[in-house]
C-alpha positions in Angstrom: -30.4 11.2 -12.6 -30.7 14.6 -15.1 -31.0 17.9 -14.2 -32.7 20.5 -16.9 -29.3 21.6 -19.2 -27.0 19.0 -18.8 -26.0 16.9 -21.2 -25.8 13.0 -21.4 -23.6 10.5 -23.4 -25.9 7.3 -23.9 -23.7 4.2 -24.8 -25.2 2.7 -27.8 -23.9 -0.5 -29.1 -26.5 -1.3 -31.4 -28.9 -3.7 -29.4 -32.3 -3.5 -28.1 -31.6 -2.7 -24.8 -29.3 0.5 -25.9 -31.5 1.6 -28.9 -34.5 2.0 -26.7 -32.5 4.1 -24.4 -31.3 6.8 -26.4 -34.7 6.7 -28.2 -36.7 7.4 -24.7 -33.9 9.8 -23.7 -34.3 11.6 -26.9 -38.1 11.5 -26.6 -37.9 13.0 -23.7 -35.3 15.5 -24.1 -37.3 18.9 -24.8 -39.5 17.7 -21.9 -36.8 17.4 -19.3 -35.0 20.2 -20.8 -31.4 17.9 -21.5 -29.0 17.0 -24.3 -28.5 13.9 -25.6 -25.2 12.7 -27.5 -24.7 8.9 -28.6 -21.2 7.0 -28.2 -20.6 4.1 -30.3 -17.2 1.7 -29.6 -16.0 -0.6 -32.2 -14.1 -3.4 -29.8 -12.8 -5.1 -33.3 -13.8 -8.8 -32.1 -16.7 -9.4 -34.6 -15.1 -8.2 -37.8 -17.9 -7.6 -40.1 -20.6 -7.7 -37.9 -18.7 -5.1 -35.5 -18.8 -2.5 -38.4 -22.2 -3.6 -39.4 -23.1 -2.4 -35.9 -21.3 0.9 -35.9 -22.8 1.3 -38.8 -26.6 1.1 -37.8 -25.5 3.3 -34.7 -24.1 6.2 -36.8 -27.4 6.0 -39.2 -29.7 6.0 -36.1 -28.5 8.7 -34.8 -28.9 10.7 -37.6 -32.6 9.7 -37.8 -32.8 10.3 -34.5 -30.7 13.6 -34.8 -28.5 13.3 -32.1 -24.9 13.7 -32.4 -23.1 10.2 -32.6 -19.1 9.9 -31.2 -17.8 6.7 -33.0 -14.5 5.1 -31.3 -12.4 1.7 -32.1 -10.3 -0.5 -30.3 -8.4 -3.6 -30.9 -8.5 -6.2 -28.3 -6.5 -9.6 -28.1 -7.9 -12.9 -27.6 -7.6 -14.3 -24.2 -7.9 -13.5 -20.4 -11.1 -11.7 -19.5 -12.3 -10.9 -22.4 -15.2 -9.1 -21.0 -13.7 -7.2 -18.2 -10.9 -6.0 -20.4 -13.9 -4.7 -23.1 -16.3 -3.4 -20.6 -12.7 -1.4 -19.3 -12.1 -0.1 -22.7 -15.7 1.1 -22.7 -16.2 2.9 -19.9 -12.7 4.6 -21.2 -14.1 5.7 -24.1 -17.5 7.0 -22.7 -15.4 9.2 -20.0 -13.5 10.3 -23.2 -16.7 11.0 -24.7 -18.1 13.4 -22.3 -15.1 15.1 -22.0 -15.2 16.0 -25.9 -18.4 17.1 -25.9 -19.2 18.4 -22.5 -21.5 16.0 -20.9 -22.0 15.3 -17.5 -23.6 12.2 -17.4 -22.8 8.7 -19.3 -26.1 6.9 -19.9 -26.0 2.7 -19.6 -28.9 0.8 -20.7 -28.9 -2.1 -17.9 -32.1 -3.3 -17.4 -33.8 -5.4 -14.4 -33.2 -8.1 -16.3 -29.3 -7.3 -16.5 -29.8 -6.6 -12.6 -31.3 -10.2 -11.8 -28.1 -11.9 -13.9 -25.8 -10.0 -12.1 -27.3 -10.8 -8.7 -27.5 -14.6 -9.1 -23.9 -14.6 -10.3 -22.8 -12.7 -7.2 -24.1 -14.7 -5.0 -22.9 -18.0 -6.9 -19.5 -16.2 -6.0 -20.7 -16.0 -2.4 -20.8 -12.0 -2.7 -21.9 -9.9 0.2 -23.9 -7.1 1.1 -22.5 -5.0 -1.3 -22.3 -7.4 -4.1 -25.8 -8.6 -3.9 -26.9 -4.7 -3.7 -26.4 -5.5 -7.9 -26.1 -2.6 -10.4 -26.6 0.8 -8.6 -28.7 3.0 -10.4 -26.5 5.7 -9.9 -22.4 5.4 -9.7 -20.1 7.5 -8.8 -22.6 10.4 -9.5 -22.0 10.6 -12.6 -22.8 7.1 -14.7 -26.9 6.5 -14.8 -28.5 3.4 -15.5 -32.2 5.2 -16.4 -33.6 1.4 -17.6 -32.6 -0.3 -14.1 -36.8 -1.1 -13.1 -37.2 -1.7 -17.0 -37.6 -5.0 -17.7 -36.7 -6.4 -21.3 -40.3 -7.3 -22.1 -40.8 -3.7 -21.3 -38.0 -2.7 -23.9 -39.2 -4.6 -26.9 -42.7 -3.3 -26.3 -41.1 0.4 -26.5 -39.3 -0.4 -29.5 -42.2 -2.1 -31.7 -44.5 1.0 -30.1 -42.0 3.8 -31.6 -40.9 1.8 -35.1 -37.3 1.1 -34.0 -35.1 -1.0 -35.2 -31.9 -3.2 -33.4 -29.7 -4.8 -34.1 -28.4 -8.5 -33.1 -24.8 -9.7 -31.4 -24.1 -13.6 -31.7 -22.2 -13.2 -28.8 -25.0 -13.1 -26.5 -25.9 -16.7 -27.1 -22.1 -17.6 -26.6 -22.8 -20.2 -23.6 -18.6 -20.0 -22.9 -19.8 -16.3 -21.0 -21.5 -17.4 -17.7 -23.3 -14.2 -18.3 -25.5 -15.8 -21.1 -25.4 -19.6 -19.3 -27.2 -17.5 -16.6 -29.5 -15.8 -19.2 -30.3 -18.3 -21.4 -30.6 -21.5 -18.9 -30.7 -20.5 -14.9 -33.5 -17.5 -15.4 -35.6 -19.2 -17.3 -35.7 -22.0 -14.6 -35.9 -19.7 -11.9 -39.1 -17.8 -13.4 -41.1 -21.1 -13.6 -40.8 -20.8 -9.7 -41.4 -17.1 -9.6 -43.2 -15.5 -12.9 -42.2 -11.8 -11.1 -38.8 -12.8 -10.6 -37.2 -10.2 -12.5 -39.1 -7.7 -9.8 -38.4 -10.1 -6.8 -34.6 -10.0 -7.2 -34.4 -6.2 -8.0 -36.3 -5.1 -4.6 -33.6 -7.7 -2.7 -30.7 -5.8 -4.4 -32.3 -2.3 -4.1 -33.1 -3.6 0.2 -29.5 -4.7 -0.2 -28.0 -1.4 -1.3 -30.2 0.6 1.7 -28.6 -1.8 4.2 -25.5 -1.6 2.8 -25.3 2.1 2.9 -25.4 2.1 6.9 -23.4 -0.9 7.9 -21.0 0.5 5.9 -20.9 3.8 8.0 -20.5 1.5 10.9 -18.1 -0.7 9.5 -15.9 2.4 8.6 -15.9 4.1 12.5 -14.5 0.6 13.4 -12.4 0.1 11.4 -10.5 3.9 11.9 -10.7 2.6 15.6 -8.8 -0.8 14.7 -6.0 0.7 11.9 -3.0 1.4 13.5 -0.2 4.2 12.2 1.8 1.9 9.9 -1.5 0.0 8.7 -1.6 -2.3 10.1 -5.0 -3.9 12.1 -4.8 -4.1 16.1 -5.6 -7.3 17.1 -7.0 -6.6 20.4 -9.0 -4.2 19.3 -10.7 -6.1 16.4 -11.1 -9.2 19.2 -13.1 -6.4 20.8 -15.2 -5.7 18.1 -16.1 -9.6 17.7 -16.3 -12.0 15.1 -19.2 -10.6 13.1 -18.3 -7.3 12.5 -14.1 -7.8 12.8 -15.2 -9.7 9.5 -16.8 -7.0 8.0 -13.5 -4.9 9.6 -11.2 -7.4 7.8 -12.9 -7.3 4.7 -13.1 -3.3 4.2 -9.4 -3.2 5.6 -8.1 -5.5 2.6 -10.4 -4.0 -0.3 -8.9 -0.8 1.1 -5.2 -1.9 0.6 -5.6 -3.7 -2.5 -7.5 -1.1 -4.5 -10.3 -3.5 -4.7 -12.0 -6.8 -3.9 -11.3 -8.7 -7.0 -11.0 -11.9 -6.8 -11.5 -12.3 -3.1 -14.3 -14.2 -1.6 -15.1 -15.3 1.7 -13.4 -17.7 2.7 -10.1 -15.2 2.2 -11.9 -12.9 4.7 -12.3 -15.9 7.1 -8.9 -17.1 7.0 -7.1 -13.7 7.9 -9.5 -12.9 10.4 -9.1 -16.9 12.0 -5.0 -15.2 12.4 -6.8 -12.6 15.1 -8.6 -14.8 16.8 -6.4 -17.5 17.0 -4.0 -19.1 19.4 -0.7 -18.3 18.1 0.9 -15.5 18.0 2.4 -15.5 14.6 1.1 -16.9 11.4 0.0 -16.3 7.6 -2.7 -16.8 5.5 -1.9 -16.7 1.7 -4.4 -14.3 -0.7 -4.8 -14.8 -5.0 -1.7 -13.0 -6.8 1.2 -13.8 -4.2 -0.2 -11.4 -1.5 -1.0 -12.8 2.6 -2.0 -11.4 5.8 0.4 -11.8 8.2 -0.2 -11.9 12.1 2.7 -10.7 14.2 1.4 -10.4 17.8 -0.4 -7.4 18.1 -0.5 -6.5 14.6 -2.1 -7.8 11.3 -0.6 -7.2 8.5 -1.4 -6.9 4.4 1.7 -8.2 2.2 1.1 -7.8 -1.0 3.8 -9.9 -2.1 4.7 -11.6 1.2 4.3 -15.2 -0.8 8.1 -14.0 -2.4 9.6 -12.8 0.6 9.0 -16.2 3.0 12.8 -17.5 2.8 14.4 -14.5 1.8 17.9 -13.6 3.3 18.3 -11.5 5.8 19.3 -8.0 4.1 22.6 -7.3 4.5 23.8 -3.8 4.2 27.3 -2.8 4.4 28.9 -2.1 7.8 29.2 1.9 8.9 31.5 3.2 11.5 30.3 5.2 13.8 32.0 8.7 14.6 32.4 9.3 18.0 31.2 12.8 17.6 28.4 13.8 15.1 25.5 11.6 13.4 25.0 8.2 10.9 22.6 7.3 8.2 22.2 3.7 8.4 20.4 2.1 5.3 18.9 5.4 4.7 16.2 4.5 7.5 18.0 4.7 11.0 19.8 7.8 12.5 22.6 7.7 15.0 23.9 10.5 17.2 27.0 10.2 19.0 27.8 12.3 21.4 30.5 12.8 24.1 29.6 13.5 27.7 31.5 14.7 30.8 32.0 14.6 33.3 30.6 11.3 34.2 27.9 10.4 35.9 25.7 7.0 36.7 22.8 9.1 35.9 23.4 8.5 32.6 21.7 5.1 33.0 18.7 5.8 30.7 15.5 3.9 31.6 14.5 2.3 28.2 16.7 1.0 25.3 17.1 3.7 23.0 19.6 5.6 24.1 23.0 3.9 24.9 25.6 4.7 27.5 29.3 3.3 27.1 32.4 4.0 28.7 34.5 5.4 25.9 38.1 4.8 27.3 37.0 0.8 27.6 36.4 0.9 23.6 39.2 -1.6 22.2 38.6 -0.8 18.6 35.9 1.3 16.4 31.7 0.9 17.0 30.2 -0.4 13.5 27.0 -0.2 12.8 26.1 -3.7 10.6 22.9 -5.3 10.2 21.6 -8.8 12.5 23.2 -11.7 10.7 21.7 -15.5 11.9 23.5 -16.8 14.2 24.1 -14.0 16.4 24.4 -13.9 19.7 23.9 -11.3 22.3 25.7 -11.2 25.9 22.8 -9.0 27.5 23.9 -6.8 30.1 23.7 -8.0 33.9 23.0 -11.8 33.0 26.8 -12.3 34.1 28.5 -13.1 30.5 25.8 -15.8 29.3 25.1 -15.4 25.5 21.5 -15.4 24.2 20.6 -16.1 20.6 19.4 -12.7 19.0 16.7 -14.4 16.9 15.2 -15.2 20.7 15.7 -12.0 21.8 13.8 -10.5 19.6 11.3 -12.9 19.6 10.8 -12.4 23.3 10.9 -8.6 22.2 8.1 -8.9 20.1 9.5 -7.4 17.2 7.8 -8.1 13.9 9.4 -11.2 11.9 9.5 -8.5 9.0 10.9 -6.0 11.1 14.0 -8.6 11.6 15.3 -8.1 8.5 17.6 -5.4 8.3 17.6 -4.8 11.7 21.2 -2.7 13.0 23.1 -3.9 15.4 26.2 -2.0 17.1 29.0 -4.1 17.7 32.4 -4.1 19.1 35.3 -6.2 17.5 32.1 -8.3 16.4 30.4 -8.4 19.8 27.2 -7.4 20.1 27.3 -3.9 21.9 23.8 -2.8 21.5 20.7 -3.9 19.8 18.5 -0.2 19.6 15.2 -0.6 21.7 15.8 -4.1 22.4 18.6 -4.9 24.4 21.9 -3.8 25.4 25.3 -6.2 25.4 27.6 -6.1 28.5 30.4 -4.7 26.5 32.1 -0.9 27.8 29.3 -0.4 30.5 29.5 2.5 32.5 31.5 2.5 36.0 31.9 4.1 39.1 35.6 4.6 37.6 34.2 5.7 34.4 35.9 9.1 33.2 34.3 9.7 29.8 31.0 8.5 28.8 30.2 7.9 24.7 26.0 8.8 24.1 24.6 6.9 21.6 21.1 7.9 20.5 18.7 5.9 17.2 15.9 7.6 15.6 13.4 5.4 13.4 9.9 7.3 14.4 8.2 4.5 12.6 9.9 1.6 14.3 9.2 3.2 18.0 5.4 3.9 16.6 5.2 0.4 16.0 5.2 -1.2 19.3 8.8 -2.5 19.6 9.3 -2.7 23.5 12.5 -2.4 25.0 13.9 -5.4 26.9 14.2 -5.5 30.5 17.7 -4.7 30.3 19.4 -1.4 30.9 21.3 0.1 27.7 
């Protein structure tokens, strides 16, 4: 944890568990050849009591002549309280090193904080990782030296070495499930298990060792399943099966979210039921507005999909297309026009993203406009019947997401060509054709994606 001249920060707050920590870190400073500076944080919730504790933890330090950084903060009633102080903490202990050139931030958690934490995990239904409790070592750089100290252990150290604690109220507040777990689920336990303390810390540190290389497995399938835009293969994570395309799922979502925060299981197991399910579209909502979505081959993370079920279609303004030179469409979709001659029916492309009219048959001006509902395709060599464009691209595969927006070409408000789907029977190229118009589109992402072409010839 400590290497011989670094320097540690030791968050004191006043209590037993903190006061015995910096007073065996200080001990043991000449020994182990460290530095050892104190870091007290006012939060502002306890009024008098808060200063009284700042207080004691400036004066101790002084008898214990170690440097002591003193911080405030003033947080509001409400919300997580104790998330949004433990954040403010760890805030001002980073700030802490960086004033006076630590490299280390010293937490007292004991094996008794590590049992309370591990029970309320798994009352959340936590996994591996979450039942691997407090790590002894985070990030590096945050140490947790008291970790197989029990609190018996800690008030034996302080009555051996004369010092004194102080005492927070709030830690006999039952409204924190913290100290409902403390003051009336341990004690229960222990009259099954007098070692429990010890019994639940070799679980979590058994825990962390597993966790350490499933995790490496997890993480080569998962790079195997990802696909370019994000997205998760569904095959692929069939392949892997149910067990570990859970495990997939689950480090694919913590990945896009930032976190797992307020996911639990049974989120996991409804997105992954979307992959191994039947149909071939559906949703599974998530906390804060957010879903997975399953579009055929793909599974997709919406963050706030919840608020874009029922949108409109976007509608951009209609662009006219030049016959020579290129378009910006929506500032997402390239077009190049080009003219060609002398004709030829070789100009019969085999896939849909390139388009071939006859450009003397043009009646009016190509514009470029997004898919409306309603519309209606005439594809080429289906002899004039109209298809709806929503089944089109349906039997296209194309993401329901991916609808939105998509251009169209049209022709005195026919459909003359939808890119890499399908092509209308509007100005095809003839035998008698004299001068050709090429159309080209260009949106690398949406040909990464998977869009197939129709069976049609553009």
């Amino acid at each position: 944890m400590l290497l011989p001249g670094e320097r540690v920060v030791v968050g004191l707050s006043g209590g037993p568990d903190s006061v015995a920590l910096l007073g065996a870190l200080n001990l043991l400073s000449g020994p182990l050849g460290i530095a050892v500076t104190a870091a007290h944080l006012n939060h502002g919730l306890r009024g008098d009591e808060a200063l009284r504790d700042q207080v004691f933890s400036e004066q101790l330090a002084r008898r214990l002549g170690v440097e002591c950084e003193v911080g405030a903060v003033s947080l509001a009633a409400g919300g997580n309280l104790e998330a949004r102080a433990r954040h403010a903490r760890y805030a001002f202990l980073s700030d802490a090193t960086r004033r006076v050139g630590a490299r280390k931030i010293a937490t007292a958690h004991t094996m008794d904080d590590q049992a309370e934490t591990v029970v309320m995990r798994l009352m959340r239904g936590a996994g591996w990782e979450g039942l691997s409790g407090i790590a002894p070592v985070r990030d590096g750089w945050i140490i947790r030296p008291l970790i197989d100290c029990s609190r018996k252990d800690v008030m034996a150290f302080l009555a051996a070495r004369n010092l004194p604690f102080c005492s927070d109220r709030t830690n006999d507040d039952r409204r924190f499930v913290r100290n409902r777990i403390r003051h009336d689920v341990m004690p229960l336990l222990t009259t099954f298990n007098g070692q429990l303390g010890n019994a639940i810390a070799n679980t979590a540190a058994l825990m962390a060792a597993g966790a350490r290389v499933l995790n490496r497995n997890v993480r080569a399938a998962l790079s195997t399943t990802v696909q370019t835009d994000g997205s998760l293969s569904v095959q692929i994570l069939r392949g892997h099966g149910p067990e570990l395309g859970l495990l997939i799922v689950r480090e694919w979502l913590r990945e896009l979210r930032g976190s797992s925060v307020n996911l639990g299981a049974g989120h996991y197991e409804g997105a992954l039921s979307l992959a191994f399910g039947d149909r071939p579209n559906g949703s599974f909502a998530l906390p804060s507005g957010a879903m997975v979505l399953r579009e055929y081959d793909a599974l997709r993370f919406m963050p706030e999909a919840c608020a874009m079920r029922g949108a409109p279609v976007f509608d951009r303004p209609a662009a006219v297309l030049p016959n020579q030179g290129s378009l910006w469409f929506d500032n997402r979709w390239r077009f190049d026009a080009t003219q060609v001659d002398p004709p030829s029916l070789s100009f019969r492309p085999g896939d849909c993203w390139s388009l071939y009219v006859d450009r003397k048959a043009l009646p009016g001006e190509i514009l470029v406009r997004t898919c409306r509902p309603g519309d209606r395709v005439r594809p080429f060599g289906m002899n004039g019947r109209q298809r709806k464009l929503q089944d089109v691209f349906v039997d296209s595969k194309v993401p329901r997401l991916q609808r939105r927006g998509y251009p169209v070409l049209v022709l005195e408000e026919e459909i003359l060509w939808v890119p890499g789907i399908v092509r209308g029977s509007a100005a095809p190229v003839l035998p008698t054709t004299q001068a050709v118009l090429r159309v080209t589109a260009g949106r690398p992402a949406v040909q990464e994606s998977g869009i197939a072409g129709g069976n049609h010839v553009c």
